[in-house]
C-alpha positions in Angstrom: -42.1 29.2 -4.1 -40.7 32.5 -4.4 -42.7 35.6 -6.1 -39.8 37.7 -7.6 -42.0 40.0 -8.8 -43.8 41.2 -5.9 -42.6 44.2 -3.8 -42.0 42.1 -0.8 -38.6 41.1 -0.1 -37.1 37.8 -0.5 -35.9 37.6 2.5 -39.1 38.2 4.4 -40.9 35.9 1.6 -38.6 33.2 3.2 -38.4 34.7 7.0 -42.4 34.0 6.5 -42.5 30.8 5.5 -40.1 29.1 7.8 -42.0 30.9 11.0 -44.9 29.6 9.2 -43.5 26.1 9.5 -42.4 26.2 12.9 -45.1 27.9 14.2 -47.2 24.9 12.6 -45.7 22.1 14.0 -43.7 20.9 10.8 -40.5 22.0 12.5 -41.1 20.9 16.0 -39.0 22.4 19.2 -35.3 21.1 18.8 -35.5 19.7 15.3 -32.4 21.5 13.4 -32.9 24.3 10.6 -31.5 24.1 7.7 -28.2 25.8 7.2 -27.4 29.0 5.3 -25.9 26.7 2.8 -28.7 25.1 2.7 -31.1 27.8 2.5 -29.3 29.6 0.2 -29.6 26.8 -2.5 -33.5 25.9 -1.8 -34.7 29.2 -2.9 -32.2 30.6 -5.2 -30.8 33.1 -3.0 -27.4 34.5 -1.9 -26.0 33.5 1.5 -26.3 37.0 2.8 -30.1 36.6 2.3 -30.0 33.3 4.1 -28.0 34.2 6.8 -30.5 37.7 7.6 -33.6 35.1 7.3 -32.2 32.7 10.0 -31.3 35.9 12.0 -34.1 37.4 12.1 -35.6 34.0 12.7 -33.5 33.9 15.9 -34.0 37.9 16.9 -37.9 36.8 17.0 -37.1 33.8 19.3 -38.1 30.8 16.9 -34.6 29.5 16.6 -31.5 29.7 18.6 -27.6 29.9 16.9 -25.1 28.5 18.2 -21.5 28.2 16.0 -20.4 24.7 15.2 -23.9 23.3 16.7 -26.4 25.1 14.0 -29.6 26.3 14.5 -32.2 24.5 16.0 -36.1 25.6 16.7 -36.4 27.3 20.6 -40.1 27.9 19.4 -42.6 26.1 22.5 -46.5 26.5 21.6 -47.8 28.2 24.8 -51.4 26.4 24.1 -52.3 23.0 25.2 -53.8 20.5 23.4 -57.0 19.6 22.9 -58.9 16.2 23.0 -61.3 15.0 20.3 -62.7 12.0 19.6 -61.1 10.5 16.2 -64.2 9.2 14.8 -66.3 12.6 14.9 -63.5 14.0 13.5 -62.8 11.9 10.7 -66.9 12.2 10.1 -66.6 15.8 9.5 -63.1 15.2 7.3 -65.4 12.7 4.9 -68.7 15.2 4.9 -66.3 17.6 3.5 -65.3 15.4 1.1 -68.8 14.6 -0.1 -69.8 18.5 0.4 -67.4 19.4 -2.3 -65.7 18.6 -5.6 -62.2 17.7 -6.2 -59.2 18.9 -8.3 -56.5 16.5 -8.5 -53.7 18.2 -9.7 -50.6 15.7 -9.4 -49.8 12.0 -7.6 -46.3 11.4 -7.8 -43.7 9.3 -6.2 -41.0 11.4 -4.1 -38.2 11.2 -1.7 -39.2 12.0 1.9 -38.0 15.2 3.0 -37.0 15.5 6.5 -40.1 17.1 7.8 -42.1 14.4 6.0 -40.1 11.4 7.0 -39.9 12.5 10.9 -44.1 12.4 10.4 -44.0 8.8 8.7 -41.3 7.6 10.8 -39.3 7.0 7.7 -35.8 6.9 6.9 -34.8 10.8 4.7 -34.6 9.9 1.6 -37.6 7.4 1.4 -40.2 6.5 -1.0 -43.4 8.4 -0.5 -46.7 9.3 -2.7 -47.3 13.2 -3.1 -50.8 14.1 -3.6 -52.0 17.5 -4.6 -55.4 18.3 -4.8 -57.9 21.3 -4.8 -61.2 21.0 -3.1 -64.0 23.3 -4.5 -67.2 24.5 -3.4 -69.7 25.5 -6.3 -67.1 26.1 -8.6 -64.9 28.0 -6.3 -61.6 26.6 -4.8 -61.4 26.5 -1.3 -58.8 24.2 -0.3 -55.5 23.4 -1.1 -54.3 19.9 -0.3 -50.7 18.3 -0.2 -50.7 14.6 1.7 -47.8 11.9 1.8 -48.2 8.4 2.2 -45.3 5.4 2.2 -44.5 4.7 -1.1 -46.1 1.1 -0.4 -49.7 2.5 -0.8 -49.2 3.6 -4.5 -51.9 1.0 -5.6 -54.4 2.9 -3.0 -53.5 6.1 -3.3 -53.5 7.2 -6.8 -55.1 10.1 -9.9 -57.9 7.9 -10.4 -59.0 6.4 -7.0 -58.3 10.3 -5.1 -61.1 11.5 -8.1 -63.7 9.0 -6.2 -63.4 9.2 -2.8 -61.2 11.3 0.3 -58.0 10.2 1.0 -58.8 8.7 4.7 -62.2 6.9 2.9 -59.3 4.8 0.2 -57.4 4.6 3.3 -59.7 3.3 5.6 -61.5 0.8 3.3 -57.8 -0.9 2.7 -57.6 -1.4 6.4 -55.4 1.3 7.2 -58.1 2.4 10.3 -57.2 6.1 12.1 -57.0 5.2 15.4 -55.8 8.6 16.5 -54.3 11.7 14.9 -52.6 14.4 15.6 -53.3 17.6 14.1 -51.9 21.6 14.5 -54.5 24.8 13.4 -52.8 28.0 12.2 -53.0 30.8 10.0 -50.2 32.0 7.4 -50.2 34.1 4.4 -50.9 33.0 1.1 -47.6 32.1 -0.8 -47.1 31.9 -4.2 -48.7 28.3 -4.7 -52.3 29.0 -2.4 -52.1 32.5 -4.9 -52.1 29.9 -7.8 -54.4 27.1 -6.5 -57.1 29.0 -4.6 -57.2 32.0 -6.7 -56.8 34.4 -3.4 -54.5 38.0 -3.6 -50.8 37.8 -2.5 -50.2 37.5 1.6 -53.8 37.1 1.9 -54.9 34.9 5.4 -54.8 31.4 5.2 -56.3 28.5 7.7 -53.5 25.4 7.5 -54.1 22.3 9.1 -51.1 19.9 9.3 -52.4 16.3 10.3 -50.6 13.0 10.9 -52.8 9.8 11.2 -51.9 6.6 13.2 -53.3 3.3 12.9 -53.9 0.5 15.6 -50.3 -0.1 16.2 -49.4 3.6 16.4 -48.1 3.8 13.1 -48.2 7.4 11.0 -49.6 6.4 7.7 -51.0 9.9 6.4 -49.3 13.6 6.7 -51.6 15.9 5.2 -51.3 19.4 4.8 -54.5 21.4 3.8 -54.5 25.4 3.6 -58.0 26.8 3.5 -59.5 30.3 2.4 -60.6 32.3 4.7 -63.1 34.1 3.7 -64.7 31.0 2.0 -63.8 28.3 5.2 -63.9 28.0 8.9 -63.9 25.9 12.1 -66.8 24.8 14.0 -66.4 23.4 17.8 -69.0 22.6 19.7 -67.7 22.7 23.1 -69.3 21.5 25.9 -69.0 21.3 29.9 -68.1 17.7 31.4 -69.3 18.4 34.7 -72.6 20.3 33.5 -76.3 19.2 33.6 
């Protein structure tokens, strides 16, 4: 996850990539960091690196310290959210999907990380499928795709049925119906994985969209998060006034 080669510190490299995470959503406003234990053994690093990530962190006003209580995330989006309907929405997700070709790089089963099970309302620990994939566009990648599901829906979600059809299509034809999602737009820089997968320069601009889909009974079945190019991907909104003519 690191690149120990590149002139940017590690610290920053990691200082980036938690903002990143809190800023989209996967670290939601109270939900506790991890410590500088913890830190420390993630990505390889020596606690005094850990412990100038998580201050700067808290200099910036993302997280708060407190000794004996931790750090927890102070960060509050100042934008509200918007309403969409679900089915136009997953219309578009499914023309994309039909628009492009995909890359499946790896389905595996893993144990739900905190993030992960606090979006799938499972227990840490958990069984979940990990599916990576790389969507293309005439040859050219422009999306880099990571999505859990319980571990129950290994028989839907796997190598050979992600090669013929978009996640939410498997999904939906098994029953599991998105009756709403939530879903968080943001821009970060490219980390050592996009580098790899969508063939983009270090710290370049990235779109990520982190998702989680509920069916009729309010249930999160899907976490995905997708990191687009941006020189090769964008958002379209048609927005339109209620009370107009």
């Amino acid at each position: 996850m690191l690149d120990r080669a590149t002139a940017v510190p590690l610290y920053h490299q990691i200082y980036l990539m938690l903002r990143d995470e809190i800023l989209s959503g996967q670290r939601p406003y109270g939900s506790a960091m991890p410590t500088e234990a913890e830190v420390s053994e993630f990505y390889s690093v020596s606690r005094i690196t850990a412990r100038r990530v998580l201050n700067d962190l808290a200099d910036q006003n993302y997280v708060e310290r407190k000794r004996r209580l931790g750090t927890r995330v102070v960060f509050k989006s100042p934008a509200k959210p918007l309403e969409a309907n679900i089915d136009q929405a997953v219309d578009s997700l499914l023309a994309l999907g039909q628009g492009t070709t995909v890359n499946v790089i790896s389905v595996e089963k893993r144990e739900a990380t905190a993030t992960v099970a606090s979006a799938l309302q499972l227990e840490v620990g958990a069984e979940v499928i990990r599916a990576v994939r790389v969507r293309c566009l005439d040859g050219v990648p422009i999306g880099y795709v990571v999505s859990y599901v319980p571990g129950a829906l290994e028989a839907i979600v796997n190598e050979n049925s992600l090669v013929r059809a978009p996640i939410l299509k498997l999904l939906d034809d098994a029953g599991f119906r998105a009756k709403h999602a939530e879903q968080t737009i943001g821009a970060m820089l490219a980390d050592v994985l996009c580098v790899e997968r969508l063939n983009v320069e270090p710290l370049s601009a990235i779109l990520r969209i982190t998702r989680t889909v509920y069916d009729g009974q309010d249930k999160p079945f899907l976490r995905t998060y997708a990191h687009y190019r941006s020189d090769r991907f964008n958002i379209r909104m048609d927005l339109q006034n209620p009370g107009g003519d």
